[in-house]
DSSP file (Angstrom, degrees, kcal/mol; ACC not computed):
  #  RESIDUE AA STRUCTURE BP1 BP2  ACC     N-H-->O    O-->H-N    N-H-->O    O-->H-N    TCO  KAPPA ALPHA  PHI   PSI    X-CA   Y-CA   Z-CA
    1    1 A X     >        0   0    0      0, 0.0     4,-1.2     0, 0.0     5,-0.2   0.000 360.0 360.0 360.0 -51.9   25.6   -0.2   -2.3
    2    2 A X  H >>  +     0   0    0      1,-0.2     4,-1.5     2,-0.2     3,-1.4   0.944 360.0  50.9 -41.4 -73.0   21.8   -0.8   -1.9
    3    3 A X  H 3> S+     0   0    0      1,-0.3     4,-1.5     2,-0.2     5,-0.3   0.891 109.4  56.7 -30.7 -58.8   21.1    2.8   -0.5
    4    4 A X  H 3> S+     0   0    0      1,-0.2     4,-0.7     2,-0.2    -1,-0.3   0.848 113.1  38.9 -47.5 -48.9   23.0    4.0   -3.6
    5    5 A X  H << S+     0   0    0     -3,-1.4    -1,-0.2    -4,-1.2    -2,-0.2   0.668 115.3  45.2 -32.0 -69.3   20.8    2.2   -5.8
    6    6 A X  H >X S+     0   0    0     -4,-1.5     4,-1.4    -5,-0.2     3,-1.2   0.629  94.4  75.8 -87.1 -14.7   17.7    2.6   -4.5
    7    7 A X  H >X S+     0   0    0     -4,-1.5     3,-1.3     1,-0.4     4,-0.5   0.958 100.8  40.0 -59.5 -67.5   17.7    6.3   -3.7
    8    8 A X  H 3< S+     0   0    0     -4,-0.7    -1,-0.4     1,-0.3     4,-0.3   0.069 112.6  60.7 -90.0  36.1   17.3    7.6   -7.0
    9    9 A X  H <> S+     0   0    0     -3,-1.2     4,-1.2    -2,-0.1    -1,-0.3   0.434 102.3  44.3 -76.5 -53.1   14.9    5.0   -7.7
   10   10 A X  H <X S+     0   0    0     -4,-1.4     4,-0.6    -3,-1.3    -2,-0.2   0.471 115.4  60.7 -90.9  -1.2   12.3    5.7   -5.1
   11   11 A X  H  X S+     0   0    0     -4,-0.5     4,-2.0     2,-0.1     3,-0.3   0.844 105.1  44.0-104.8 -19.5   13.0    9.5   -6.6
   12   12 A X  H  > S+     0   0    0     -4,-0.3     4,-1.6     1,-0.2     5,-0.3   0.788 110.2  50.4 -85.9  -9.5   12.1    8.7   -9.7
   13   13 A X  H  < S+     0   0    0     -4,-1.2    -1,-0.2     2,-0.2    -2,-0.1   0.515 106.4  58.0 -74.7  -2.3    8.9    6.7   -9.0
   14   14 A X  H >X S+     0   0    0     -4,-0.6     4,-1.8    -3,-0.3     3,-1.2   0.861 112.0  50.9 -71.4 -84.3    7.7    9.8   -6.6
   15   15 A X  H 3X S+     0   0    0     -4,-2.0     4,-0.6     1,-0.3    -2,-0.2   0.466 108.5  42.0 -11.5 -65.7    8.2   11.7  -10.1
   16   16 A X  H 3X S+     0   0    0     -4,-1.6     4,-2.2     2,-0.2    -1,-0.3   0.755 112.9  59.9 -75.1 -42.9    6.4    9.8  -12.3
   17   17 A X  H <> S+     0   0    0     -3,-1.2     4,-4.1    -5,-0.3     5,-0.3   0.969 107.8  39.5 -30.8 -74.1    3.8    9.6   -9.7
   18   18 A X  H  X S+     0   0    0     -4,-1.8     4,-1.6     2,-0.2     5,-0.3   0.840 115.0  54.4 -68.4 -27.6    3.0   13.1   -9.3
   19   19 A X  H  X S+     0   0    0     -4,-0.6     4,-2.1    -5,-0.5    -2,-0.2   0.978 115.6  41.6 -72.2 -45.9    3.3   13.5  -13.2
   20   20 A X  H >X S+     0   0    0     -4,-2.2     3,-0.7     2,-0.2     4,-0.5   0.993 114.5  50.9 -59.5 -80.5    0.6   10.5  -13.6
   21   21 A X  H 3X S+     0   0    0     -4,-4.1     4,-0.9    -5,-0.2     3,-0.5   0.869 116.2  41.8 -51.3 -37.5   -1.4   12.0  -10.7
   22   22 A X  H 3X S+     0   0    0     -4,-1.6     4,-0.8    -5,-0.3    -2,-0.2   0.891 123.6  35.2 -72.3 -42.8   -1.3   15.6  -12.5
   23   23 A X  H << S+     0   0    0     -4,-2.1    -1,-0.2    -3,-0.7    -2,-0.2   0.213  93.8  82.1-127.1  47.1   -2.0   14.4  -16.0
   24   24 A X  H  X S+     0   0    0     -4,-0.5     4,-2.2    -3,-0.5    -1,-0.2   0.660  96.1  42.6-103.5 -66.9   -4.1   11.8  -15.6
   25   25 A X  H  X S+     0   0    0     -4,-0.9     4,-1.9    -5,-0.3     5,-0.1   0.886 106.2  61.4 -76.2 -28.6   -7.3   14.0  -15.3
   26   26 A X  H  X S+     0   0    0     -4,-0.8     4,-1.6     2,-0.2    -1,-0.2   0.973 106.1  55.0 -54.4 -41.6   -6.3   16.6  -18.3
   27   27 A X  H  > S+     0   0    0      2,-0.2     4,-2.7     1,-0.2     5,-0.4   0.936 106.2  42.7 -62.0 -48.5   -6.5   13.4  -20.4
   28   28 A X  H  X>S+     0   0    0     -4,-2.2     5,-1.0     1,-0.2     4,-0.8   0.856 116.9  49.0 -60.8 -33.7   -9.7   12.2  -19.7
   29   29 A X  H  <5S+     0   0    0     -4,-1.9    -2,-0.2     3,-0.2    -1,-0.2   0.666 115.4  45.2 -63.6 -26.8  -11.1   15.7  -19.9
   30   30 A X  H  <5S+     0   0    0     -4,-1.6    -2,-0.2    -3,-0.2    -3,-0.2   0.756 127.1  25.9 -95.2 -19.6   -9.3   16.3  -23.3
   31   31 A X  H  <5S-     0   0    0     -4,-2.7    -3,-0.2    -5,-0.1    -2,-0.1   0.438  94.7-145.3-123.4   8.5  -10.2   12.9  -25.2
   32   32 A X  T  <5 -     0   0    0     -4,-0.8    -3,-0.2    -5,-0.4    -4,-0.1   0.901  22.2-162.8  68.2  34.4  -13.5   12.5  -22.9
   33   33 A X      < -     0   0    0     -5,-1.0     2,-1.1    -6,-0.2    -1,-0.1  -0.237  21.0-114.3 -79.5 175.7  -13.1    8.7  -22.9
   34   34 A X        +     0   0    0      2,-0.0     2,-0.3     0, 0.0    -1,-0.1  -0.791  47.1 170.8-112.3  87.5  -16.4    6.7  -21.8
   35   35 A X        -     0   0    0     -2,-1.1     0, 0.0     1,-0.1     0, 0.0  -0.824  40.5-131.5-111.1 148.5  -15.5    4.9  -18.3
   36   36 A X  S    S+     0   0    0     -2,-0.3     2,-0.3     1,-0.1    -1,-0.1   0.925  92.4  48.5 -20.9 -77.8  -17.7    3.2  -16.1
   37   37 A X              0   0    0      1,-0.1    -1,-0.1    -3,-0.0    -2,-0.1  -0.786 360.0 360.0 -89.8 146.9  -16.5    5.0  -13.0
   38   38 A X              0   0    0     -2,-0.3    -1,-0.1     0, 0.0    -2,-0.0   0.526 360.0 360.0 -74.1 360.0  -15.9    8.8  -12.5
């Protein structure tokens, strides 16, 4: 039941991960926000 559960669970938090990692840096380059660190 667990395994059932959790499977597509860890497959969408891989997703969103890589989607975040990918369009994470287009954003800052497109609205240029003013951060501390690079």
């Amino acid at each position: 039941m667990t395994d059932i559960n959790v499977t597509p669970l860890v497959d969408v938090m891989l997703v969103l991960l890589i989607i975040f990692m990918v369009t994470a840096p287009l954003i800052q380059s497109g609205v240029k926000v003013d951060l501390p660190r690079a």
